[in-house]
MDAnalysis code that builds the backbone (N, CA, C; Angstrom):
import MDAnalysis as mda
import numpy as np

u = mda.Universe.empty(417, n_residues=139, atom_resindex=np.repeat(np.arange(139), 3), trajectory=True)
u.add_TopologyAttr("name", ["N", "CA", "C"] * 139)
u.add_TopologyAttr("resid", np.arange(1, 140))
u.add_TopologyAttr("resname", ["UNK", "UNK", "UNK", "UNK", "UNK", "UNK", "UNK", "UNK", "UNK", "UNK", "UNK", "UNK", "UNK", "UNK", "UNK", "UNK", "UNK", "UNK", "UNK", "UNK", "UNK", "UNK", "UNK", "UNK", "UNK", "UNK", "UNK", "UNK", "UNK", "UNK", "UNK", "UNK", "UNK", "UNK", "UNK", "UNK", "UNK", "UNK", "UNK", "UNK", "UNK", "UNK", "UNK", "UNK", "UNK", "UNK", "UNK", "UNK", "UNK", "UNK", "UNK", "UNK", "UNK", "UNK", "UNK", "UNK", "UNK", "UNK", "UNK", "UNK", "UNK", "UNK", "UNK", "UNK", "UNK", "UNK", "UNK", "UNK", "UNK", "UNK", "UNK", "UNK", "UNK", "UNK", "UNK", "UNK", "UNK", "UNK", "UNK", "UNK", "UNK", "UNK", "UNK", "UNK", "UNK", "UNK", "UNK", "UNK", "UNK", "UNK", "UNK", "UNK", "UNK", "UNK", "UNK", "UNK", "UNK", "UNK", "UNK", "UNK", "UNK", "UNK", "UNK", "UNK", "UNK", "UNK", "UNK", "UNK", "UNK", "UNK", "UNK", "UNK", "UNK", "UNK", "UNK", "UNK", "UNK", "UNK", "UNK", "UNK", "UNK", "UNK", "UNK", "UNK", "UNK", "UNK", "UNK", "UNK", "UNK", "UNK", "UNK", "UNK", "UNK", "UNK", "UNK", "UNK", "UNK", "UNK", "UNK"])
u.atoms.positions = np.array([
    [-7.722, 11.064, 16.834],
    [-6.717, 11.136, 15.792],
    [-5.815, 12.348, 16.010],
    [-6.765, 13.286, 16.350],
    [-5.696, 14.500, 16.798],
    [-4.477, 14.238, 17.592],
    [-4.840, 13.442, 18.666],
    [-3.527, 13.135, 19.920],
    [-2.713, 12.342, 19.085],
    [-3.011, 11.564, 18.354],
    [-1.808, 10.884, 17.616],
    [-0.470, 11.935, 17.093],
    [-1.230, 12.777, 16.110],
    [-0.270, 13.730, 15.543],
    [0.330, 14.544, 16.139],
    [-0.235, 15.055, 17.474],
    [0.006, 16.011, 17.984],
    [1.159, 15.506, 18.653],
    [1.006, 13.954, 19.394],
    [2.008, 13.576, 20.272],
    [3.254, 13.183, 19.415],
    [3.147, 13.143, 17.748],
    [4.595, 12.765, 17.290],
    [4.637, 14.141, 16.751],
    [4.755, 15.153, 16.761],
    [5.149, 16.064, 15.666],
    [6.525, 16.550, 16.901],
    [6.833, 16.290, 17.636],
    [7.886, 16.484, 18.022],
    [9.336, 15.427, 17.671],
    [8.701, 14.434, 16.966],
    [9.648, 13.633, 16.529],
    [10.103, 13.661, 14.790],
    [8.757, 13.577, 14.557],
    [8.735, 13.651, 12.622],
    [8.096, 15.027, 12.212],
    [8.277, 15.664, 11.338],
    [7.428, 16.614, 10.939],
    [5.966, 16.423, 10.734],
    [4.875, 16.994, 10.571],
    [3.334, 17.206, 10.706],
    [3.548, 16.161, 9.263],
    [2.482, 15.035, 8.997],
    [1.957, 14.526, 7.720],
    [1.102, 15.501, 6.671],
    [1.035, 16.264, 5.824],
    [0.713, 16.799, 4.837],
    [-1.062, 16.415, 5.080],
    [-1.420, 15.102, 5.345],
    [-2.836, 14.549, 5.203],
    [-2.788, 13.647, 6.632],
    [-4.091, 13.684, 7.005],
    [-4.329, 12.924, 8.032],
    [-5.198, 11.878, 7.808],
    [-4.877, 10.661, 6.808],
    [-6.079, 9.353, 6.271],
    [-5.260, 7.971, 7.164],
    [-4.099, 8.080, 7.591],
    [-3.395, 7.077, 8.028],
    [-4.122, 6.815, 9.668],
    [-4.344, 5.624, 10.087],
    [-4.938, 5.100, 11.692],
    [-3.566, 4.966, 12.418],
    [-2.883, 5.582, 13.618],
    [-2.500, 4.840, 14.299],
    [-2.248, 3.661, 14.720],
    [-1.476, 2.548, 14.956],
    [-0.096, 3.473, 14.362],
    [0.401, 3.373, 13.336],
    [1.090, 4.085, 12.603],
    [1.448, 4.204, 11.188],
    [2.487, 3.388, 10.620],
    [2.647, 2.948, 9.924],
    [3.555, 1.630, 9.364],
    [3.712, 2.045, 8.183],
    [5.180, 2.397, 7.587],
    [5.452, 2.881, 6.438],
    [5.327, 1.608, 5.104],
    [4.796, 0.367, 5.249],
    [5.298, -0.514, 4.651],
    [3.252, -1.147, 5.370],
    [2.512, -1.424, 4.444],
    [2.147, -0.556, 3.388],
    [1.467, 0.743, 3.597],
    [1.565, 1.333, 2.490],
    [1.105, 2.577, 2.470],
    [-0.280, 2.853, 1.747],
    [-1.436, 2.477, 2.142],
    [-2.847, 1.972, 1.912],
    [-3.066, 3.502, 0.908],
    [-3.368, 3.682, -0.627],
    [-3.844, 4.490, -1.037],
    [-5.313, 4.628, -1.158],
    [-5.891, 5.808, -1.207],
    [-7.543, 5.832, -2.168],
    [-7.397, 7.154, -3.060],
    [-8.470, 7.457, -2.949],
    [-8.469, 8.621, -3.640],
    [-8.464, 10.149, -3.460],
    [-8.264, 9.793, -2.147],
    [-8.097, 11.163, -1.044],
    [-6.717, 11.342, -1.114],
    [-5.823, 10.080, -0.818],
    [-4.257, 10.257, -0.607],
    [-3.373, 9.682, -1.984],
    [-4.237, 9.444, -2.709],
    [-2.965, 8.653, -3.779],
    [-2.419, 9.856, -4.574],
    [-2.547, 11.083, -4.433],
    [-1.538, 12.387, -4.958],
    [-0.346, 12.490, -3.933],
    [-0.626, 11.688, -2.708],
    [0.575, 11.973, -1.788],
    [1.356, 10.934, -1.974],
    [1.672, 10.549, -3.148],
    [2.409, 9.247, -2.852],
    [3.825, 9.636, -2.654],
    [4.594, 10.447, -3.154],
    [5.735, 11.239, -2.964],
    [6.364, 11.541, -1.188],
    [5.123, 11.920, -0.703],
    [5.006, 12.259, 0.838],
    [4.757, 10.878, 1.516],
    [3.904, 10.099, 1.569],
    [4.345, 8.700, 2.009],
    [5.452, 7.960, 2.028],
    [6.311, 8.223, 0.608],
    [7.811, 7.648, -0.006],
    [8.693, 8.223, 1.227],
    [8.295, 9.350, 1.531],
    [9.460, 10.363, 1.971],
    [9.336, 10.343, 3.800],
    [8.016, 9.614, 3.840],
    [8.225, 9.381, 5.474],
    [8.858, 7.982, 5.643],
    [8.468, 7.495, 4.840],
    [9.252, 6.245, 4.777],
    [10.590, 5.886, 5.103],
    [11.482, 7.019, 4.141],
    [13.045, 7.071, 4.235],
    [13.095, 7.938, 5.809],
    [12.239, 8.661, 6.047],
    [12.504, 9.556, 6.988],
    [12.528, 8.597, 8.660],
    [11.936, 7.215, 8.615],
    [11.377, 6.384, 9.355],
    [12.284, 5.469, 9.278],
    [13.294, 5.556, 8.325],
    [13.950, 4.367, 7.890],
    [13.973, 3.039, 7.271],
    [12.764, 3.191, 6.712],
    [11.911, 2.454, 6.475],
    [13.155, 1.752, 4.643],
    [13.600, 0.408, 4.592],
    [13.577, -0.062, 3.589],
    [13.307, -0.826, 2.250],
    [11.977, -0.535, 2.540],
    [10.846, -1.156, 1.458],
    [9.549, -0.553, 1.819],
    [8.919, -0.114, 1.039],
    [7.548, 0.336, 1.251],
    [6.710, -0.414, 0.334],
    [5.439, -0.522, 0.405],
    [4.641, -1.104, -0.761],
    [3.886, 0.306, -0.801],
    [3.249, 0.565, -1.521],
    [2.179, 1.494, -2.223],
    [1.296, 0.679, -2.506],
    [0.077, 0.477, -1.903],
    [-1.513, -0.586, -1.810],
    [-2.479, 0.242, -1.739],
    [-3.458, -0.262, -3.219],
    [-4.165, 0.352, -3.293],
    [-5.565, -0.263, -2.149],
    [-6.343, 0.484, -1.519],
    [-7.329, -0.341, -0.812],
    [-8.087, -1.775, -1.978],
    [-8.521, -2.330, -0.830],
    [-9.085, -3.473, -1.670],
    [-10.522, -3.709, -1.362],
    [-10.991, -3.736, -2.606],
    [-12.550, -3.442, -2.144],
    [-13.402, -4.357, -2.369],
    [-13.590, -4.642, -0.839],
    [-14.219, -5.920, -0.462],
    [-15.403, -5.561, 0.906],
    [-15.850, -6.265, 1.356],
    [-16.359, -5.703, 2.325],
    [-16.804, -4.337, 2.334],
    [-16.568, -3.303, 3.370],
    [-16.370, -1.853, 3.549],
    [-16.273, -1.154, 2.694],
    [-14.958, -1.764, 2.105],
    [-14.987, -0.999, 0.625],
    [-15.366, -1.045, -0.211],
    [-15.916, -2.160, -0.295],
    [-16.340, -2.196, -1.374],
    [-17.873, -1.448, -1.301],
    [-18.675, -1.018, -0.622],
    [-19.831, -0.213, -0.067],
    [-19.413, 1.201, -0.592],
    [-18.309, 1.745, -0.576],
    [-17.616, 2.720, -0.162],
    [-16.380, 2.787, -1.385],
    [-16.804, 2.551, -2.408],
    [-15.960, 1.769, -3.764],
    [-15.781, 3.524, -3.986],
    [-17.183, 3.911, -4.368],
    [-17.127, 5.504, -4.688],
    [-16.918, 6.394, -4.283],
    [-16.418, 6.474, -3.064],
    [-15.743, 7.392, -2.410],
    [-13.971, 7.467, -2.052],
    [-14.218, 6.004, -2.653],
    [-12.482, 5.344, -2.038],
    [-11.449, 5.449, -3.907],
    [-12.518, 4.760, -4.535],
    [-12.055, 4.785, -5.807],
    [-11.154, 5.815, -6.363],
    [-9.667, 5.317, -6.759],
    [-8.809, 7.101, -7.611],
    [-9.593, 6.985, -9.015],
    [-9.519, 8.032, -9.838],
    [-9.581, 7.874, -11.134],
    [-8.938, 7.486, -11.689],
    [-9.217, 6.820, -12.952],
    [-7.806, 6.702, -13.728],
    [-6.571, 7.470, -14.073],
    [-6.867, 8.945, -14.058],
    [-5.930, 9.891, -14.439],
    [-5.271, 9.587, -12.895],
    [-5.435, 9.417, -11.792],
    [-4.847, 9.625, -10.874],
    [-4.317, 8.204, -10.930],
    [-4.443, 7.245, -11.287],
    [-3.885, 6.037, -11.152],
    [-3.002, 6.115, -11.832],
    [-3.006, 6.681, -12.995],
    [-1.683, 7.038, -14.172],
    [-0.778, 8.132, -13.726],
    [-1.290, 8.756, -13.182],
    [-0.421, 10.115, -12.337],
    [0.679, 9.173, -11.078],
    [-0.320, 8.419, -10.403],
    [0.552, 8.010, -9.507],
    [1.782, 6.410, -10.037],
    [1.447, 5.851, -11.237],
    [2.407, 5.100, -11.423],
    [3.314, 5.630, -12.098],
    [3.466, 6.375, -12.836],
    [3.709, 7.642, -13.287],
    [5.034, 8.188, -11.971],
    [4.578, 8.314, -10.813],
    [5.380, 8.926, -9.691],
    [5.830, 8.431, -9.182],
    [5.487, 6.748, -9.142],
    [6.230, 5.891, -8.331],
    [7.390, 5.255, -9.026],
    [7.697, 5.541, -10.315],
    [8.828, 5.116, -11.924],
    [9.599, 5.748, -11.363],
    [9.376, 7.060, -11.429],
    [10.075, 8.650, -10.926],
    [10.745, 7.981, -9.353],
    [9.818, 8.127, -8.196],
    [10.587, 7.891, -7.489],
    [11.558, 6.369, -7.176],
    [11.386, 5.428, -8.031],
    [12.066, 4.172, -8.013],
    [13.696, 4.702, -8.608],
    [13.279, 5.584, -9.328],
    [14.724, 6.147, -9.905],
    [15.527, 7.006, -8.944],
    [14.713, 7.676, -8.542],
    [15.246, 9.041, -7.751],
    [16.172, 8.403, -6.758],
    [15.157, 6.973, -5.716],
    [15.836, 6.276, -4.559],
    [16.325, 5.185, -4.883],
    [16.743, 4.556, -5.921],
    [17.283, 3.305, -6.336],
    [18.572, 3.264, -4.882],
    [18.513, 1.848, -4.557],
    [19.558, 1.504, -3.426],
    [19.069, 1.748, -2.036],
    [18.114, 3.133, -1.392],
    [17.730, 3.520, -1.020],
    [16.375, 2.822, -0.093],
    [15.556, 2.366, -1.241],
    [14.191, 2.487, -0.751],
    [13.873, 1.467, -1.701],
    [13.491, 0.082, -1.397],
    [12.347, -0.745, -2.431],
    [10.754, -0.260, -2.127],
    [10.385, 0.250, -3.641],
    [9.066, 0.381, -3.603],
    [7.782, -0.393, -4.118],
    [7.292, -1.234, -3.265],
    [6.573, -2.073, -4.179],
    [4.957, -0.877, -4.830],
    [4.388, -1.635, -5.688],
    [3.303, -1.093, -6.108],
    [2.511, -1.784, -6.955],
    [1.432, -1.893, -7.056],
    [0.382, -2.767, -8.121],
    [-0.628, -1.768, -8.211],
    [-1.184, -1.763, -9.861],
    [-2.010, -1.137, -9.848],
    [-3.284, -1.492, -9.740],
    [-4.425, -1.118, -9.456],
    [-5.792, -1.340, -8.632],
    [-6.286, -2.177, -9.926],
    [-6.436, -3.259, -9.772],
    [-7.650, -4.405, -10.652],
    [-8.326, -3.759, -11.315],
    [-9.281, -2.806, -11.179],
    [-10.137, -1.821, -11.804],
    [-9.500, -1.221, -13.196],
    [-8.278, -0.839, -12.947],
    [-7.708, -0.223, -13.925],
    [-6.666, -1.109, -14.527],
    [-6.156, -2.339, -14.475],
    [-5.261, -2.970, -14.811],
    [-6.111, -3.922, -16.394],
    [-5.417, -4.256, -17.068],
    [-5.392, -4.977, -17.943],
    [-5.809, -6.431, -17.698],
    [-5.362, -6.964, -16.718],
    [-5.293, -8.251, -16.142],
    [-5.645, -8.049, -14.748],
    [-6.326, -9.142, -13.823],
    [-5.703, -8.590, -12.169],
    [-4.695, -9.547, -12.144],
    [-4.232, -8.250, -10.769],
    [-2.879, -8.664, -10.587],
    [-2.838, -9.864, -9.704],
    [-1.672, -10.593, -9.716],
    [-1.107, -12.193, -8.712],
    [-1.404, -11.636, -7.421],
    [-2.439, -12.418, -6.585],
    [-2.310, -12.597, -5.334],
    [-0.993, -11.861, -4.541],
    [-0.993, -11.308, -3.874],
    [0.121, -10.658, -2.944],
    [1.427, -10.612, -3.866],
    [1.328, -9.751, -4.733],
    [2.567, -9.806, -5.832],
    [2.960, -11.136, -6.377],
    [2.126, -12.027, -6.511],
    [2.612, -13.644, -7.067],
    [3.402, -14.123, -6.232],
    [3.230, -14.043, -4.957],
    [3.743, -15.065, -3.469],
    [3.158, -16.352, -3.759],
    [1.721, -16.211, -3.925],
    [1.004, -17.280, -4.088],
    [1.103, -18.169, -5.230],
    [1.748, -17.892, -5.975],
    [1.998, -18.833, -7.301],
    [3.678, -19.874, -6.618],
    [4.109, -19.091, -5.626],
    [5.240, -20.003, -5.084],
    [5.458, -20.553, -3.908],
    [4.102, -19.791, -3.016],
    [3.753, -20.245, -1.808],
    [2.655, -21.160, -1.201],
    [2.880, -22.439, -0.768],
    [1.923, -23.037, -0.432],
    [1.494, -23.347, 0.967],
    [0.836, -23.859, 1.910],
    [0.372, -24.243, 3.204],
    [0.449, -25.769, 3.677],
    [1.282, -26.416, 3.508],
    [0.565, -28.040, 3.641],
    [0.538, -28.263, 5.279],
    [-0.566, -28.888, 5.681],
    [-1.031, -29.095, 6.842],
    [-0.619, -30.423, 7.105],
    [-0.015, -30.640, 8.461],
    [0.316, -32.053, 8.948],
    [-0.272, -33.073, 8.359],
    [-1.384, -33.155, 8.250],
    [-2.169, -34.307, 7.305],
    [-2.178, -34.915, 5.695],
    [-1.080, -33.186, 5.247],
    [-0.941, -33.362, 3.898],
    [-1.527, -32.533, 2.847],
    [-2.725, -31.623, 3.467],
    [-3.813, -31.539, 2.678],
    [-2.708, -29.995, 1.910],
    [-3.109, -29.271, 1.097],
    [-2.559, -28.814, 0.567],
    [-3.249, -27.422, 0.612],
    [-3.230, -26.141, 1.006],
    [-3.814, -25.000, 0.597],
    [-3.481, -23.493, 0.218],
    [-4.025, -22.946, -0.478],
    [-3.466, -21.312, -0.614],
    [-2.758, -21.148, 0.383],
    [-2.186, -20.071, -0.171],
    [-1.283, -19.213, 1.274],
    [-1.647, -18.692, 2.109],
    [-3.049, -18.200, 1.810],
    [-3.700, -17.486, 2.657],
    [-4.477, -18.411, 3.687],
    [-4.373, -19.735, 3.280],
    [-5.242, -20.038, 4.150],
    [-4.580, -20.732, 5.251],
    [-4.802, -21.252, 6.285],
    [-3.971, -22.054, 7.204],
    [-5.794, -22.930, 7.604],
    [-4.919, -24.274, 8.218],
    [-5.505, -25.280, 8.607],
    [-5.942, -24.646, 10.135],
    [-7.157, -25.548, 10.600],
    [-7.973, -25.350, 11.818],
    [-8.605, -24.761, 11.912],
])
């Protein structure tokens, strides 16, 4: 992980936190609870990358993570802190920067639509007809 950073800091400035894998993709921007105070600094490599849409995703805890729920998990104050920052910065970069964001199931009222409610308008139909989620594909 070191050679990663080391070999771009001649292009972008040093990342504040080092939780991101090689290579880095401003679009989404995978939070937990280590990095979701940086959401400001993710926003801002984003524009810096050129990046014109970012999502803000919280991990999804399934598998791995879900093992690892308690270590990955933000608190609520930090979940409110960070939607909270992402209002702020939707204003700050309006025109700029689309920011998507959902907040983590855990803390939501409801869970949220499949991939931002793609799936309520997206379907799969397979040569044969058969009909399935979006996520799924035939074969």
């Amino acid at each position: 992980m070191a050679e990663f950073y080391s070999a771009r800091s001649g292009t972008i400035p040093p990342l504040p936190w080092q939780t991101f894998a090689p290579p880095f993709s401003p679009s989404p921007a995978v939070t937990h609870r280590a990095n979701i105070d940086h959401i400001e600094d993710m926003v801002a490599l984003a524009l810096a990358l050129g990046a014109s849409r970012v999502e803000i995703a919280h991990v999804q805890y399934y598998g791995w993570a879900l093992k690892n729920r308690g270590a990955l998990m933000p608190s609520a104050a930090q979940v409110k802190r960070a939607a909270a920052t992402v209002e702020e910065l939707r204003r700050r970069h309006h025109g700029k920067i689309v920011i998507d964001a959902v907040v983590p199931d855990y803390y939501a009222r409801l869970p949220k639509p499949c991939v931002g409610g793609w799936g309520r308008r997206s379907l799969n139909v397979t040569p044969a007809g058969k009909v399935l989620p979006w996520y799924r594909r035939s074969g």
